[in-house]
C-alpha positions as a Markdown table, in Angstrom:
| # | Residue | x | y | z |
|---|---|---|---|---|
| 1 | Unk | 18.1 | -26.3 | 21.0 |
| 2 | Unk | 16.8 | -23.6 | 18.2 |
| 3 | Unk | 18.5 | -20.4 | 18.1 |
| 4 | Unk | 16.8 | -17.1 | 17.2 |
| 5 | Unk | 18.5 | -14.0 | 16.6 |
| 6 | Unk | 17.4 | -11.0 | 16.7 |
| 7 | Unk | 18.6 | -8.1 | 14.4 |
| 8 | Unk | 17.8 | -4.5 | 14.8 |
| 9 | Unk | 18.2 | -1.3 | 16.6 |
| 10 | Unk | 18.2 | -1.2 | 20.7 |
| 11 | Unk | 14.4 | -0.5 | 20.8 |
| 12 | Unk | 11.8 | -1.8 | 23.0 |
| 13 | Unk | 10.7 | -4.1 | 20.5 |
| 14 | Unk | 14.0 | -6.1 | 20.2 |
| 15 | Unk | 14.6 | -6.0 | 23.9 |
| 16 | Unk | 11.0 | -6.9 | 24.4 |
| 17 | Unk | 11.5 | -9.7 | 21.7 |
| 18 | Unk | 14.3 | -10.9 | 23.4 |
| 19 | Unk | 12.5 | -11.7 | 26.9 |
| 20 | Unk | 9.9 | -13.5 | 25.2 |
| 21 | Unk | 11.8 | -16.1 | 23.1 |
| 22 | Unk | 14.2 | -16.5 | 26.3 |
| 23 | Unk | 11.2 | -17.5 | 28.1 |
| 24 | Unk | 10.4 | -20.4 | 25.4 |
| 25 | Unk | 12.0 | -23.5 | 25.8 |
| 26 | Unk | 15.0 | -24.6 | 23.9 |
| 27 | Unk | 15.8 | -21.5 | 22.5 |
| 28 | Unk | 19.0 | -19.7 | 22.8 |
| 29 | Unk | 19.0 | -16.1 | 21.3 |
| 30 | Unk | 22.1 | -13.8 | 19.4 |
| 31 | Unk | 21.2 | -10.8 | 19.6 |
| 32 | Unk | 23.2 | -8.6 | 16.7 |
| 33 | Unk | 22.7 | -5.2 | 15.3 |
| 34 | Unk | 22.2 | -4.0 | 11.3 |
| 35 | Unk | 26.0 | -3.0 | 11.0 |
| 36 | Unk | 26.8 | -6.6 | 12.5 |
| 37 | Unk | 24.6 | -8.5 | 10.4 |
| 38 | Unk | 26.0 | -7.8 | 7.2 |
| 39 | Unk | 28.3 | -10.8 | 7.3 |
| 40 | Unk | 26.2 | -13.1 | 9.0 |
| 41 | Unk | 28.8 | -14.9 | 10.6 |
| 42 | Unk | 27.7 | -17.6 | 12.8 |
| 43 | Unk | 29.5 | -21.0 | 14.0 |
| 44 | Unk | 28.3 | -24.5 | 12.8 |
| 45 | Unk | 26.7 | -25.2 | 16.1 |
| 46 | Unk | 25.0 | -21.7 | 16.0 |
| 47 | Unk | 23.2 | -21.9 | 13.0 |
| 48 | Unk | 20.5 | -20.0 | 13.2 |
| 49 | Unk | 17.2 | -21.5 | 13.2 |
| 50 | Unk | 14.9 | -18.6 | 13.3 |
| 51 | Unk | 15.7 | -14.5 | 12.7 |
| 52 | Unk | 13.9 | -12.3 | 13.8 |
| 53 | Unk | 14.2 | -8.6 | 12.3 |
| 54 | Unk | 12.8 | -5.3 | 14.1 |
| 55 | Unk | 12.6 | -2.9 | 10.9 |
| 56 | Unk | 12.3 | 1.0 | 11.3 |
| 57 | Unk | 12.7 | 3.1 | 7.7 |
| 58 | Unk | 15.5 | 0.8 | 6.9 |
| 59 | Unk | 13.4 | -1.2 | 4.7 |
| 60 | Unk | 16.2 | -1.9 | 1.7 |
| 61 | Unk | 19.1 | -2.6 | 4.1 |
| 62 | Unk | 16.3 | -5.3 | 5.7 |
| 63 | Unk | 15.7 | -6.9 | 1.9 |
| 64 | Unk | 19.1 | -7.1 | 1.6 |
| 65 | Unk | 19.8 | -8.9 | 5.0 |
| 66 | Unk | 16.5 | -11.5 | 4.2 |
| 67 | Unk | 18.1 | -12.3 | 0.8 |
| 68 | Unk | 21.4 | -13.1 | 2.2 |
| 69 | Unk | 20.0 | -14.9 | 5.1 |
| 70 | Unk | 17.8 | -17.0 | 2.7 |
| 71 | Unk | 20.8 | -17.8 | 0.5 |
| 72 | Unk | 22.9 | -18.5 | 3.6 |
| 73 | Unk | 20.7 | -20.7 | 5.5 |
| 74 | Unk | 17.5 | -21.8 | 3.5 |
| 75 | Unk | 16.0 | -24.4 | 5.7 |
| 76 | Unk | 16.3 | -21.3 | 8.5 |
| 77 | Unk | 12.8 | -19.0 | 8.7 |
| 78 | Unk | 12.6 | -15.3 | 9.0 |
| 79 | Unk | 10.5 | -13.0 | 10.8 |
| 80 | Unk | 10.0 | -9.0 | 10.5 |
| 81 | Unk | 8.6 | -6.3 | 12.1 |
| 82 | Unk | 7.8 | -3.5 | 10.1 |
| 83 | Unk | 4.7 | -0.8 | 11.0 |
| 84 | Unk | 4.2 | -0.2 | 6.7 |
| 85 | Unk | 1.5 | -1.6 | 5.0 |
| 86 | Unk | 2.2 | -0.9 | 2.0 |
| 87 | Unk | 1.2 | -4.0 | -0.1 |
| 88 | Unk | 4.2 | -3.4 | -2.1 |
| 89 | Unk | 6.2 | -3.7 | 0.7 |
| 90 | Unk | 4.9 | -6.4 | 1.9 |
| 91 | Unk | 5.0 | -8.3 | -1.5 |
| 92 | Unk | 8.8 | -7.2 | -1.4 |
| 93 | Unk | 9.5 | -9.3 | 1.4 |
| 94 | Unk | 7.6 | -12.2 | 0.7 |
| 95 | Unk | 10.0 | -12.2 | -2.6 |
| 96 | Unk | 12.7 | -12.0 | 0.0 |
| 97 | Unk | 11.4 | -15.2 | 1.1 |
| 98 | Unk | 10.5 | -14.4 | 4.6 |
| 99 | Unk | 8.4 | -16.5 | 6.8 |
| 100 | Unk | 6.2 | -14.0 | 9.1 |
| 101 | Unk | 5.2 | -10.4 | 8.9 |
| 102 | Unk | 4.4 | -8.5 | 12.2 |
| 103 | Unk | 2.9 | -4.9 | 12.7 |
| 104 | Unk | 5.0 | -4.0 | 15.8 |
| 105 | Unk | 2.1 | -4.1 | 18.3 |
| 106 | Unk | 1.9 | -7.9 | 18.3 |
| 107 | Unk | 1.9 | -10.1 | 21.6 |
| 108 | Unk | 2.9 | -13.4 | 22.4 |
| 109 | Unk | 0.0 | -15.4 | 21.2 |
| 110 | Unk | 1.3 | -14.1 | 17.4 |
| 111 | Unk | 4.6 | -15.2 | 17.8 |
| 112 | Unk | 4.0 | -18.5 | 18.5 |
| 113 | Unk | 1.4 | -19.1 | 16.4 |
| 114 | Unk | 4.3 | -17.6 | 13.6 |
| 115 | Unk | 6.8 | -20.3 | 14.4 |
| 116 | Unk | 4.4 | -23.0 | 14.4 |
| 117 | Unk | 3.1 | -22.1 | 10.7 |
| 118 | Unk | 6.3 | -21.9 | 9.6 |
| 119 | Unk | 7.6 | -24.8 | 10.7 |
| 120 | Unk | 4.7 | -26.4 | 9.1 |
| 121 | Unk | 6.0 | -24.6 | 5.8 |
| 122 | Unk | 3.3 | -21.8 | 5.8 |
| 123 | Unk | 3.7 | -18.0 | 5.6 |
| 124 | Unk | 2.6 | -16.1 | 9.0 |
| 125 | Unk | 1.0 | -12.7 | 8.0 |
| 126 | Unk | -0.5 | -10.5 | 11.0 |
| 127 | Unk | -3.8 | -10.7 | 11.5 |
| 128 | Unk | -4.2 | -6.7 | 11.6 |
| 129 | Unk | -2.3 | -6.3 | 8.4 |
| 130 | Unk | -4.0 | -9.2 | 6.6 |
| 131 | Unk | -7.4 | -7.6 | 7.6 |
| 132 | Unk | -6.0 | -3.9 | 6.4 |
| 133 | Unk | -4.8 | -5.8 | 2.8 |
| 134 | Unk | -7.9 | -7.4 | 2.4 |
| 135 | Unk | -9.8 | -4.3 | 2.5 |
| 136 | Unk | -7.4 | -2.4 | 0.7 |
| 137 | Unk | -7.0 | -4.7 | -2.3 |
| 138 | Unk | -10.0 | -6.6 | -2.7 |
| 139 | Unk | -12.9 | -4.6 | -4.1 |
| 140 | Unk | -14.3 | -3.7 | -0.8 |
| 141 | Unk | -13.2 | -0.4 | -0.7 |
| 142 | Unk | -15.2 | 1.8 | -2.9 |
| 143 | Unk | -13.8 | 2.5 | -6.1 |
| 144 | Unk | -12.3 | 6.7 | -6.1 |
| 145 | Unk | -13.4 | 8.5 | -9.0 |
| 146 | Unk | -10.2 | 10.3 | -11.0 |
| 147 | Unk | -10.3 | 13.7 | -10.9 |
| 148 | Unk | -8.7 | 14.3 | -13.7 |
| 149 | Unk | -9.4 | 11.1 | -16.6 |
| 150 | Unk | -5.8 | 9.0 | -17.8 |
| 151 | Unk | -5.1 | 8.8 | -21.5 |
| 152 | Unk | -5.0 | 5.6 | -23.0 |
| 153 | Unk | -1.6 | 5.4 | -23.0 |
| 154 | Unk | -1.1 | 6.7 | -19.4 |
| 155 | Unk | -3.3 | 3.7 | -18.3 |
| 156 | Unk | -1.0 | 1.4 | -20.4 |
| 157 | Unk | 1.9 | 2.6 | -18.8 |
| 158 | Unk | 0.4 | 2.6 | -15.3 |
| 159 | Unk | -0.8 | -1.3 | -15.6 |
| 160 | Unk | 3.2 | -1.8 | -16.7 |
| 161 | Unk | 4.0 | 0.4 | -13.2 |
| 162 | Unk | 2.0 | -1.4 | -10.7 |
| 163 | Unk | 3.1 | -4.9 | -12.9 |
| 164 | Unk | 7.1 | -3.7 | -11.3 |
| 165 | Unk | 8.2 | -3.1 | -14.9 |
| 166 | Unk | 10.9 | -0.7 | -14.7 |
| 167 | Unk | 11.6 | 2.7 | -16.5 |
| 168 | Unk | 13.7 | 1.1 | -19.5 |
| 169 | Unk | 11.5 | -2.4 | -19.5 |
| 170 | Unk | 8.0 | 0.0 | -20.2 |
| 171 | Unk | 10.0 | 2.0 | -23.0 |
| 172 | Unk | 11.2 | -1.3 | -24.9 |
| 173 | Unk | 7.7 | -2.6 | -24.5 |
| 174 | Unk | 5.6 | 0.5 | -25.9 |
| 175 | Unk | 8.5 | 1.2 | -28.2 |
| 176 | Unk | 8.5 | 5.0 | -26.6 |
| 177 | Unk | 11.8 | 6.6 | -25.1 |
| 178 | Unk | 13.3 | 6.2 | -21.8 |
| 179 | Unk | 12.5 | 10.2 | -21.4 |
| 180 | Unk | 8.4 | 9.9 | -22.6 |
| 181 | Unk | 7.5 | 7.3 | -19.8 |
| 182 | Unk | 9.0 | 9.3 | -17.1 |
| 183 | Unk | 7.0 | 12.1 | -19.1 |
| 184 | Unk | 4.0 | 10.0 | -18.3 |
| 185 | Unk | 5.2 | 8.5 | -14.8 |
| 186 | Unk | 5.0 | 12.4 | -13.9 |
| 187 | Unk | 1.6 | 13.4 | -15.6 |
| 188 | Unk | 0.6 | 10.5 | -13.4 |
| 189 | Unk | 1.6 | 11.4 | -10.5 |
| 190 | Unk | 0.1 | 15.0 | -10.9 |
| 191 | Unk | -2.7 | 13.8 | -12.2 |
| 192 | Unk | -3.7 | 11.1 | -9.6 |
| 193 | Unk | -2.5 | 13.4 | -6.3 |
| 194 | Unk | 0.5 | 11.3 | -4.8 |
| 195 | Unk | 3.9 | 11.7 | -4.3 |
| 196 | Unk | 6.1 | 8.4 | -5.7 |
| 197 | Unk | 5.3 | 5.5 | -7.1 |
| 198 | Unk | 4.2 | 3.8 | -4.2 |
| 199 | Unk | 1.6 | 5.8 | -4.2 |
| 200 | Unk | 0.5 | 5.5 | -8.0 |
| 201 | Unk | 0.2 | 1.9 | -7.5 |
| 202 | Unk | -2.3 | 2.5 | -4.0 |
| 203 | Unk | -4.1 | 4.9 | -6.2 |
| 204 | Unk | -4.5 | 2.2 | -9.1 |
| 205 | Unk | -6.0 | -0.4 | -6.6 |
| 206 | Unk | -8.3 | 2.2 | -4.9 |
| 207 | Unk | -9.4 | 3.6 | -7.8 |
| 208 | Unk | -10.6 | 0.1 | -9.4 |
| 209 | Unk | -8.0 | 1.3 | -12.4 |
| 210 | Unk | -6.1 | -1.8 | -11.7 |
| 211 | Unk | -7.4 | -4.0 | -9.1 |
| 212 | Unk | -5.0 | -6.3 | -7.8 |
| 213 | Unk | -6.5 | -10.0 | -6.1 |
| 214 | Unk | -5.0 | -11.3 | -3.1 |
| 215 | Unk | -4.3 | -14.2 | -5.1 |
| 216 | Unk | -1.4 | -12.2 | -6.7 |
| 217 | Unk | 0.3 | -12.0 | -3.1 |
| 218 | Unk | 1.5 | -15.1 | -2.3 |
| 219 | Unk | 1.4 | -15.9 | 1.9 |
């Protein structure tokens, strides 16, 4: 017997989640909620094999959950669903160490197909957002011109950026203060149109400025 769980709000996805593993055989599901989760508490003979996570906004309370899941059970897999494709989200979780990543509007076919790949040890990515990343990060988008050019330095620090250096880590590398790379992280974000630094590093990839390969995200 395998048993899922299933952790997330009481949407029509986890609901609709639930129905389907029921119907597959030699599956027992525990449905539990974000606030229940945090302890994972389960009994030896409820180990679970497989979670499943339905994730809103509540994207660093679900990191937090896959690392302790992972660290708790390691031979378990885990699934999300989460309607961002962000790549840096995605590469988050994959860090995480999660097994599959769904767009919500995925259908049964998906789902088995996920548990089979990971049982065979391989990461389940869905189709839609694999397609959406490839076009995205690959050079098959056309390259955006800048509207307004980046300094030397300002490229510098925006390869260190999209690289997930932090604040501090870019200063002691450049040998510039903490203050003069937010300096830059905001001329940056002026100067490229976006609002965080999500967004700097979606501008960088578009732009050709620094193009990323899929072979830096690992699936």
């Amino acid at each position: 017997m395998e048993n899922h769980c299933i952790i997330g709000n009481n949407t029509l996805l986890s609901k609709g989640l639930n129905q389907v593993l029921e119907n597959f055989e030699r599956t027992k599901v525990v449905l539990l909620t974000f606030g229940e989760s945090s302890t994972m508490d389960f009994n030896k003979s409820e180990k679970p094999d497989f979670l499943w996570m339905d994730v809103t906004n509540e994207i660093k309370p679900a990191l937090k959950i896959c690392h302790q899941f992972n660290k708790k059970f390691p031979e378990s897999k885990n699934f999300v669903f989460c309607d961002n494709k962000d790549p840096l989200i995605v590469k988050n979780f994959l860090k995480a160490g999660i097994s599959g990543y769904f767009l919500p509007h995925c259908n049964t076919k998906n789902i088995k197909e996920a548990i089979s790949q990971s049982i065979k040890g391989r990461i389940y990515i869905d189709p839609k957002l694999r397609h959406f990343l490839t076009q995205n990060i690959l050079d098959i988008v056309p390259a955006v011109p800048a509207k307004h050019p980046l300094t030397k330095r300002e490229k510098e620090i925006l390869q260190l950026i999209v690289e997930e250096y932090t604040t501090q880590e870019i200063a002691n590398k450049l040998f510039i203060s903490f203050c003069t790379v937010e300096t830059h992280r905001l001329h940056l974000i002026q100067k490229m149109g976006v609002r965080n630094t999500a967004g700097l590093v979606r501008e960088a990839v578009a732009r050709n400025i620094y193009p990323i390969s899929m072979n830096s995200m690992t699936f």
